[in-house]
C-alpha positions in Angstrom: 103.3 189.6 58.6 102.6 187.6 55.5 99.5 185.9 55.2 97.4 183.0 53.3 93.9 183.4 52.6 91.5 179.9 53.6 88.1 180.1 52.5 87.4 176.0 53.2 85.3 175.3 55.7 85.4 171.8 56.0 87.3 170.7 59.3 89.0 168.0 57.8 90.3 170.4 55.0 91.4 173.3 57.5 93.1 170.4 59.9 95.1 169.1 56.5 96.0 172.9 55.6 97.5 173.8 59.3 99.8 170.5 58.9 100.7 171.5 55.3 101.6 175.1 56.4 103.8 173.6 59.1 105.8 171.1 57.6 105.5 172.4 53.9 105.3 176.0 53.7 109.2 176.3 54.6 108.7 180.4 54.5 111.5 182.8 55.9 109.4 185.0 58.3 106.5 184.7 60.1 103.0 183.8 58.3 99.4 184.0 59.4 96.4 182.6 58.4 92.8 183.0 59.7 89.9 180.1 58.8 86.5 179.3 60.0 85.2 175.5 60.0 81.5 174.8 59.8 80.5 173.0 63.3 83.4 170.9 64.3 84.8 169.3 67.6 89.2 169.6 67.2 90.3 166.9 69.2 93.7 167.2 71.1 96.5 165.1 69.6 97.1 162.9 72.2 93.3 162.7 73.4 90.9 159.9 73.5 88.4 160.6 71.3 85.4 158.7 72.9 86.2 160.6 76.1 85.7 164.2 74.8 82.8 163.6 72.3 79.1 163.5 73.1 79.2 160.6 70.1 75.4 160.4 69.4 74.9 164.6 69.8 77.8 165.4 67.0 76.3 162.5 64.9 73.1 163.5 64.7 73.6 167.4 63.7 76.1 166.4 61.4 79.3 167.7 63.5 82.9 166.7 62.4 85.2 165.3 64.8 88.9 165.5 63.7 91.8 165.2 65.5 95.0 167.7 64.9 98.5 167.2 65.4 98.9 169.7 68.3 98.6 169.0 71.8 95.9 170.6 74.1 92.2 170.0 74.4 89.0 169.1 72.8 87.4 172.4 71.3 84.2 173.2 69.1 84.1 174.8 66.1 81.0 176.5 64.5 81.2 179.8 61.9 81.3 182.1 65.2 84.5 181.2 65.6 88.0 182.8 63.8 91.2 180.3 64.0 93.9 182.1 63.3 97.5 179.7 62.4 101.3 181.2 62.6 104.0 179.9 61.1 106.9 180.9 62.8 110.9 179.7 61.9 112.8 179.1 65.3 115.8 177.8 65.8 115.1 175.7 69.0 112.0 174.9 70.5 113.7 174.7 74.1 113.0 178.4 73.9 109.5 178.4 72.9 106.9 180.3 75.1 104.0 180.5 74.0 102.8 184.1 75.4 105.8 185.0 72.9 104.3 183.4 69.9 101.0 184.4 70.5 101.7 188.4 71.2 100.9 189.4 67.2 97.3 188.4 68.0 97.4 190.1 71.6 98.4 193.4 70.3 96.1 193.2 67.0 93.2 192.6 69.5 94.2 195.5 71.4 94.2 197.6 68.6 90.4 196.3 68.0 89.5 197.6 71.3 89.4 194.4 73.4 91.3 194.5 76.6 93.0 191.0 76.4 95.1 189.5 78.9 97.4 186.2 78.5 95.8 183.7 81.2 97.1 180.4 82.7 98.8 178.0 80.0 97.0 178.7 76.9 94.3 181.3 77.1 93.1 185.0 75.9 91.2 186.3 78.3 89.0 189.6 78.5 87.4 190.7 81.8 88.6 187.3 83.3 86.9 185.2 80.8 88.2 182.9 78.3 87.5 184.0 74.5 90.6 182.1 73.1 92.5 178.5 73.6 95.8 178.0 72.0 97.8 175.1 71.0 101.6 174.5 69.6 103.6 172.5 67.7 107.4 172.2 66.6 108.7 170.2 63.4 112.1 170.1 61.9 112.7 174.7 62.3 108.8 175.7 62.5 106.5 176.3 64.8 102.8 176.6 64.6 101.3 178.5 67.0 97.4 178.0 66.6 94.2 178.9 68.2 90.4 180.0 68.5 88.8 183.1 68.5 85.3 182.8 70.2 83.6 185.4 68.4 79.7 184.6 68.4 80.0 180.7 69.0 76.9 178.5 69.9 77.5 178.0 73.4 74.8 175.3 74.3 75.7 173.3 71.3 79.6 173.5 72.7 78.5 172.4 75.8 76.4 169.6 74.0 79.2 168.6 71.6 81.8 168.2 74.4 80.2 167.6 77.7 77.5 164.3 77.7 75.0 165.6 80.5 71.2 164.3 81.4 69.0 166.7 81.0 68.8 168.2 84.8 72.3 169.1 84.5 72.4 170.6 81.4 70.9 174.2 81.9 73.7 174.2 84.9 76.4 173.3 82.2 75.3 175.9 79.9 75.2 178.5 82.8 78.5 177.7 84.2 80.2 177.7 80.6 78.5 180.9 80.0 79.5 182.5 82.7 83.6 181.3 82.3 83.6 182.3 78.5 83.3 185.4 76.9 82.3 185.9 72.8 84.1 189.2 71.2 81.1 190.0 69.4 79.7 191.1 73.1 82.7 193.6 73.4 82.1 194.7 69.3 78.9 195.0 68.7 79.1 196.7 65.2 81.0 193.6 63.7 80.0 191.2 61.9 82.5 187.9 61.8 83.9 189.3 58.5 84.5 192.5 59.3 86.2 191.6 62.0 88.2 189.3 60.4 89.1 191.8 57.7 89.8 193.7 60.9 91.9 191.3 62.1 94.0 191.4 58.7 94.5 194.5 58.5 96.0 195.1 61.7 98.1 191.4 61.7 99.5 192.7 58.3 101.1 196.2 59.4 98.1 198.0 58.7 97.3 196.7 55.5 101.6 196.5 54.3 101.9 193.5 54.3 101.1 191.2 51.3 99.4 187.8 50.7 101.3 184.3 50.0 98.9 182.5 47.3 99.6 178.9 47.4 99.9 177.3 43.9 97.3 174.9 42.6 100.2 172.0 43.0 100.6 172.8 46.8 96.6 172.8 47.5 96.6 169.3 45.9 98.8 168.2 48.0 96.7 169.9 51.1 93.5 167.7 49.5 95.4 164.6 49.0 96.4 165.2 53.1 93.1 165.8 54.0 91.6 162.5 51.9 94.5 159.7 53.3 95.0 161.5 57.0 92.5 163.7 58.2 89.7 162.2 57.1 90.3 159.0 57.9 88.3 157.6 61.2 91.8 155.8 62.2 93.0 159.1 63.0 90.4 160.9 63.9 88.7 158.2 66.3 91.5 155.2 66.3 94.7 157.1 68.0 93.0 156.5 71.3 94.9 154.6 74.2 92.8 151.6 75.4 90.7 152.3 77.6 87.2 151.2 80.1 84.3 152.1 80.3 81.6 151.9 82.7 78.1 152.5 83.4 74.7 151.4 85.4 70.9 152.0 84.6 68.2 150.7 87.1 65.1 149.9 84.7 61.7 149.0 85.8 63.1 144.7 84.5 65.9 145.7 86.8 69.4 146.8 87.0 71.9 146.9 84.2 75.4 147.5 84.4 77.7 147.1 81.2 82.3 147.1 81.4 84.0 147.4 78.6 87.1 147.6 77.3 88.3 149.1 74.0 91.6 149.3 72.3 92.0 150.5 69.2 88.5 152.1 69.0 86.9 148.9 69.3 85.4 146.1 71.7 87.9 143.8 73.3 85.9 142.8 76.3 82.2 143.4 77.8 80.4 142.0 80.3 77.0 142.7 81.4 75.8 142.2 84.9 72.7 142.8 87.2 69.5 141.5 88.5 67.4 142.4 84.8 65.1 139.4 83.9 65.1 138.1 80.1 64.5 135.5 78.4 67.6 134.3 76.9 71.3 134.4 78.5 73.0 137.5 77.8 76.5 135.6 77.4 75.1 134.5 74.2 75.2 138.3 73.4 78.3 139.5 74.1 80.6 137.2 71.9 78.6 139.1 68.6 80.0 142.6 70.3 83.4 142.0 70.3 85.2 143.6 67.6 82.5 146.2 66.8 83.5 149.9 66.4 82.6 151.3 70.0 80.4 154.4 68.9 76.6 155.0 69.6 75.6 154.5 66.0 77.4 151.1 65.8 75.7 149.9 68.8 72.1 151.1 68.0 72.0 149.2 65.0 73.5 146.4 66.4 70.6 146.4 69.3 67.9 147.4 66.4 69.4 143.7 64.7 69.4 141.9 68.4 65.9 142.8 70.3 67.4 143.5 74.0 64.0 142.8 75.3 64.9 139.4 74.8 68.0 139.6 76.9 67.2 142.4 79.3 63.7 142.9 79.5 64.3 146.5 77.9 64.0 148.3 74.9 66.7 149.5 72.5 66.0 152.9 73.4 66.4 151.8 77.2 69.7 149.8 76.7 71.1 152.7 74.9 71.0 154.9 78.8 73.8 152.4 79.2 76.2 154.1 77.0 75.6 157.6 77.5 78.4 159.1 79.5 82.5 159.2 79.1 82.3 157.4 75.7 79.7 157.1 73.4 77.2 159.3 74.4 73.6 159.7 74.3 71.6 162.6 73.3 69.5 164.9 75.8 66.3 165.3 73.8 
């Protein structure tokens, strides 16, 4: 099999390229191509971003969130992980499997030494845990068969990125994670992520036989220009989200606080505060200056940081922020 070489790490970039390849490439046979993104969280098509993303977590350590055009779910990204893309021509995608379109990788990582099975819908498994997710999707005679690699991946920060937990759950997170996923480099100790992706190459190409497809300066354009008016774009990334509520309660030392809200389109339609907190000034004269704002953690810390809460709610910022700290925006574990 033929392959393209991808030395980008930026998500946004890689995210661009795997749409290129798919509706672009047009190639006669089977291609492959294996990438690495810098720390990333690869939001399912159809997914609502809020609802996957520990919002204030991927903010702060500089994580990209972008969304792809496959189904499937959130996954994180960091350089211990190898995604590997095919490009496959098929006639009819009422005949796709994907155990069939995934069996290159299954035999090259047999050839590696790993004893990998194919497990439930979408995963490689070794010893019963999950090292691999995969993901597909048709357009007009192609199919692109993508997916991950866990080779030495950050596992706390994957349970940070994707999973908002207080504190005294969090060890038990990392844990149960730990002990469901597996990371090759366990199983291959003497490589390092490049070798084995060289590895990789070698044996995906026939042992070596194969040669490489080098995209013309014209067709990465075109790949950049994707990147800049698509994937980089927060309407895509954040936007494509079916409305949805939110909900949450904190008991404070002024008193109770609960907080519903309902976003479409990424932002505030609706919210209501409620509870037995004491402030000063009525809350209702609040909420009318929150509808319409983005509904991310950032967003609503500065907005709070601009409108003291202590006046409102008898609380700090830092307090009000508890609020919105699980299922959408998120809030750090220090």
């Amino acid at each position: 099999m033929k392959y393209i070489v991808n030395k980008e790490t930026r998500a946004t970039y890689n995210i661009a390229m795997d749409e290129w390849l798919l509706t672009r490439l047009k190639p006669k046979e089977p291609v492959f191509a294996l990438w690495q993104n810098e720390s990333a969280i690869i939001v399912g098509k159809h997914q609502n971003t809020f609802e996957e993303v520990n919002d204030a977590f991927v903010k702060k350590k500089g994580i990209e969130v972008v969304r792809r055009v496959s189904g499937g779910g959130a996954v994180y990204h960091d350089l211990g992980n190898v995604n590997f893309t095919f490009i496959i021509p098929v006639d009819n995608p009422e005949n796709v499997n994907w155990k069939t379109y995934v069996e290159p990788m299954r035999l090259a990582l047999q050839k590696l030494g790993l004893e990998v099975e194919l497990s439930g819908r979408n995963d490689i498994e070794i010893g019963g845990r999950k090292m691999s997710g995969n993901a597909q999707r048709f357009s007009k005679g192609y199919l692109m068969h993508h997916g991950t690699l866990m080779f030495n991946v950050d596992v706390e920060t994957l349970v940070r990125s994707l999973n908002v937990q207080e504190e005294k759950f969090l060890s038990k997170a990392v844990k149960s994670v730990r002990s469901r996923v597996t990371n090759i480099r366990e199983y291959l100790p003497e490589l390092t992520v490049e070798t084995f992706i060289e590895a990789l190459t070698y044996e995906l190409t026939g042992g070596g036989q194969d040669g490489e497809i080098q995209l013309t300066s014209e067709q990465l354009e075109e790949v950049s220009m994707l990147e800049k008016k698509k994937f980089s774009q927060k309407s895509w990334n954040y936007g494509e989200n079916p409305p949805f509520n939110y909900h949450s309660r904190e008991k404070f030392t002024a008193g109770s606080i609960e907080v519903n809200v309902y976003v479409k389109d990424g932002k505030i339609q609706t919210i209501q505060f409620q509870g037995d907190f004491l402030g000063v000034e009525d809350v209702d004269d609040l909420t009318p200056d929150l509808i319409g704002l983005e509904f991310s953690y950032d967003v609503l810390e500065l907005f709070f940081k601009e409108h003291d809460p202590n006046r409102y709610f008898g609380v700090s910022v830092e307090e009000l922020l508890q609020l919105f700290k699980v299922d959408g925006v998120g809030k750090e574990s220090k």
